[in-house]
N, C-alpha and C positions, 0 to 999 in steps of 0.2 A: 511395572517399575515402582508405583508409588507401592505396594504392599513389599517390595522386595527390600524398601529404604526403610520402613518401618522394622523390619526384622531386624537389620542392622544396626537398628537407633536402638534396642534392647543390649545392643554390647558397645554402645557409644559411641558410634559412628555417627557425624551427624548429617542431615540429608537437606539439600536446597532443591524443592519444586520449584520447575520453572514452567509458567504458563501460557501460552500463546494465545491469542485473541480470540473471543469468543464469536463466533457468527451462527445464527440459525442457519439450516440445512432442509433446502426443499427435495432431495432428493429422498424418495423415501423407497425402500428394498423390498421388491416384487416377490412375494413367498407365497405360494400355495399352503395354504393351511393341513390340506388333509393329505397333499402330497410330503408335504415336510412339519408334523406338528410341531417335532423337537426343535426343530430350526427356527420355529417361528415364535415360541415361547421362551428359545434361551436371547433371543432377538431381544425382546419384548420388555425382560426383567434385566437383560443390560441396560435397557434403552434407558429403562427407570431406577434400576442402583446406580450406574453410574456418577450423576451429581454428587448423590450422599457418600457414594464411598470417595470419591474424588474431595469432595470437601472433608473429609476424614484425614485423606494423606493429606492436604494442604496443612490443616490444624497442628498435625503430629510433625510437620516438617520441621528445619531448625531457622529459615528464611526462606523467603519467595520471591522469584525475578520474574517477573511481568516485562512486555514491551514498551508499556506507555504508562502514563500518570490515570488514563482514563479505563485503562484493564484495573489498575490499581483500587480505581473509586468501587468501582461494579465487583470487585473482589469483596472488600468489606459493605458495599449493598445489601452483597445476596449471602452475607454470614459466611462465604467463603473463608474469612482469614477477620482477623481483630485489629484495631489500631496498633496494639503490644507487640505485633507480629513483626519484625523483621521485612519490608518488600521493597523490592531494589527494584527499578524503573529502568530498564535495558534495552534501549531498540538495536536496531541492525546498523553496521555500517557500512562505507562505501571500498571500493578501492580505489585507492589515489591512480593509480597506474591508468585504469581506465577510463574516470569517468572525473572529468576537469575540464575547466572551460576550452573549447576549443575557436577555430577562426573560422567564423559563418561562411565567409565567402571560399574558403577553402574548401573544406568540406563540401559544399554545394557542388563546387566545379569537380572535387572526387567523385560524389556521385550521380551527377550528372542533373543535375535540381536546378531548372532557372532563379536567376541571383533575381530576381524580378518578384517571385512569389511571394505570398505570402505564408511558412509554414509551419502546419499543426503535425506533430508527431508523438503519437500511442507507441508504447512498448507492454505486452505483459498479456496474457492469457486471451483469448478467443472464445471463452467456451460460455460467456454472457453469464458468470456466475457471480462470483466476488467482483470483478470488474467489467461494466457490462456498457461496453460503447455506441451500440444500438441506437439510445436514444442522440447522441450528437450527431452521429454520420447522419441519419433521417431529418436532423434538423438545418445541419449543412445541404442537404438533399435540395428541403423544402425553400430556405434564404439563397443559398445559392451564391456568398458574397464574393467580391470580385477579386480573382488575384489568389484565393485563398485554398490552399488544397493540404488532404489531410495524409500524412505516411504513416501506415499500420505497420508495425514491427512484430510478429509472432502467429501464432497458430494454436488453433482447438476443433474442436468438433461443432463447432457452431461457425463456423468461419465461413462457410456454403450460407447460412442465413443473412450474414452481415455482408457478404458479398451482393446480396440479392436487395438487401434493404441500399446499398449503394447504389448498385444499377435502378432499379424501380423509382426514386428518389432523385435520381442525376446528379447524386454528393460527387465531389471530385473528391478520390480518394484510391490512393496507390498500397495496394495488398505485397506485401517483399514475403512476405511470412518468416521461419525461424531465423535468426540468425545469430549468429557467436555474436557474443557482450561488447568488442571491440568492435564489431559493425553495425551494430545496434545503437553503439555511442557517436557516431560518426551520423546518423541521422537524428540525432538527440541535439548534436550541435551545430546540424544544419535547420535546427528548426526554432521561429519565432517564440512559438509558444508550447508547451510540451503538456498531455493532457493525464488525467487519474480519473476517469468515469467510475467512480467506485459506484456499488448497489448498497447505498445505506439501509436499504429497508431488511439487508439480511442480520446486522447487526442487533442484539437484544436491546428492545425499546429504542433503536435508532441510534444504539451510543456506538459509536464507532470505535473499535481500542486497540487496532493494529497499528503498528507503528511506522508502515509504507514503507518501506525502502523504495519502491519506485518513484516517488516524490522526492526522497533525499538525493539518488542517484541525479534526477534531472536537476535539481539546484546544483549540485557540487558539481554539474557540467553548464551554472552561471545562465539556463532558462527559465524564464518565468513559466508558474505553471498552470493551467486553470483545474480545478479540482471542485469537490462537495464543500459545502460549508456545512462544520462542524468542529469541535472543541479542537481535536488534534492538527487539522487542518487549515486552522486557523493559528496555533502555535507554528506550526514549521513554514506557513506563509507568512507571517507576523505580520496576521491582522489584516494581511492583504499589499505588504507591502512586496512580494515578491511573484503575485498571482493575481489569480481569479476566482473565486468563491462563487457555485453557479450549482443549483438542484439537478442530478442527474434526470431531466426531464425533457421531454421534445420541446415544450414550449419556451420552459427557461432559457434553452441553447437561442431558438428559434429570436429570441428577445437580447441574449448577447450577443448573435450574428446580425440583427438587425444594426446595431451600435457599436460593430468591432472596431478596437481601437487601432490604431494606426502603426506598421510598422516601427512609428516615431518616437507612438507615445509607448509602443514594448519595450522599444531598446532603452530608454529611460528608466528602467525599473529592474529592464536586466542589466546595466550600469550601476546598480545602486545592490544590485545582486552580488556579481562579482569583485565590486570595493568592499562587500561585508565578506565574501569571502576571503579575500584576500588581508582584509587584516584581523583574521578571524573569530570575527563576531555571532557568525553562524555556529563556530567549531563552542562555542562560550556558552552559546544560547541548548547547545544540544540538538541540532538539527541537523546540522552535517559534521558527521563523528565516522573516523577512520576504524578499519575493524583493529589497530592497534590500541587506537581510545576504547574501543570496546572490551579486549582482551585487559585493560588493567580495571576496567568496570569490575569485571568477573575476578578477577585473582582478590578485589576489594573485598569482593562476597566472601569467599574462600579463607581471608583471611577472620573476617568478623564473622566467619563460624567454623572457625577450626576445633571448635570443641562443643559437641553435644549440649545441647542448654534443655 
């Protein structure tokens, strides 16, 4: 795409790269050398043009949309793009339709969740990569606090180890696996606290620059959320006033389940959640944006580059 925008930018067309978050990749493609040479050396010199030619279409683009402020930073870091350059800061947004505060106790008695618990609830991938829960359920395993049980929403191919790390462990912890977004959201808002175990360390030098829609979804359903501390994550918690800032680590959990706060002292902060929501101070702040706030983000773009520069 990016060489096909470049040809068109030769008759004055002009082209916006958009970038999606950087994260290193442990997965690495199993090639017999002498079974497949060509395969393994056209691998090889993708692996290593890629950057340069990629920071090539970025340069010759006409603007850049990025998800976050901090893809933004690590764009002119690594000589990706210049200050002069045009980059528009675009995350993802929510649907109002499905994901808005709902009534805890309701929901509870929809799906059948004692109104007595205390509860954590995961939505999003299994597969212990980008988002890797391992180390909280093991730490729920090991504290064991009272009252407290965790609902996993979705499915991956690691989902047999996290099962195993549950049972071995003695974490209380309810496996539903896939489910449609409106069922998914119905234990988003029967739950205390709503979690983002992200794996910062797959992130280049730890900078985290995705822009999480699963973080936005669970605020614009008025939960507080526990997540990584870092830049972006401490923007869409502001600072901590909507969450919990916590190392995706066994110990660190092991140290906020020793001292979990109180049903009393959550609902205080998800009170103070859904008052910003509702007089939209989140929508102001850029942390909970409609994808119809999204779509004039982009027509913005569209229009401040309607003509080849």
């Amino acid at each position: 795409m990016g060489s096909l925008s470049n040809t068109f930018r030769r008759y004055g067309v002009p082209a916006i790269f958009v970038v999606e978050a950087e994260f290193y990749t442990t997965r690495q493609a199993k090639i017999d050398w002498r079974s497949h040479p060509v395969k393994q050396a056209s691998t090889s010199l993708f692996t290593n043009l890629l950057p340069q030619v990629r920071r090539q279409w970025i340069r010759n683009s006409s603007g850049i949309v990025v998800e976050t402020e901090q893809m933004k930073s690590f764009l002119i870091e690594k000589k990706y793009a210049s200050y002069n350059k045009p980059i528009y800061s675009i995350p993802n947004g929510i649907d109002p339709q499905i994901f808005f505060p709902r009534d805890r106790h309701a929901c509870r008695q929809q799906l059948g969740i004692s109104q007595d618990s205390l509860v954590l609830t995961y939505v999003g991938s299994l597969n212990r990569f980008i988002q890797e829960p391992g180390p909280i359920i093991e730490a729920l395993g090991r504290e064991q606090p009272k009252d407290v049980v965790l609902y996993v929403i979705g499915d991956g191919n690691k989902r047999k180890e996290l099962e195993n790390i549950a049972s071995n462990s003695g974490a209380s912890v309810v496996f539903k696996g896939r489910l449609p977004q409106p069922e998914a959201a119905l234990y988003v808002g029967a739950a205390n606290l709503c979690l983002a175990p992200y794996n910062k360390a797959l992130f280049p030098e730890g900078k985290f620059t995705s822009a999480s829609l699963k973080v936005c979804e669970y605020l614009a359903c008025g939960r507080p959320v526990l997540t990584i501390p870092c830049e972006r994550m401490e923007h869409l918690l502001s600072k901590g006033e909507y969450g919990f800032l916590v190392e995706n680590e066994v110990e660190s959990y092991r140290e906020f389940f020793q001292k979990i706060p109180s049903s009393e002292e959550i609902l205080e902060i998800e009170n103070l959640l859904i008052k910003n929501l509702n007089n939209s101070t989140l929508r102001a702040q850029g942390i909970v944006l409609t994808w119809k706030d999204i779509a004039e983000m982009y027509k913005k773009v569209i229009r401040d580059n309607s003509t080849c520069k």
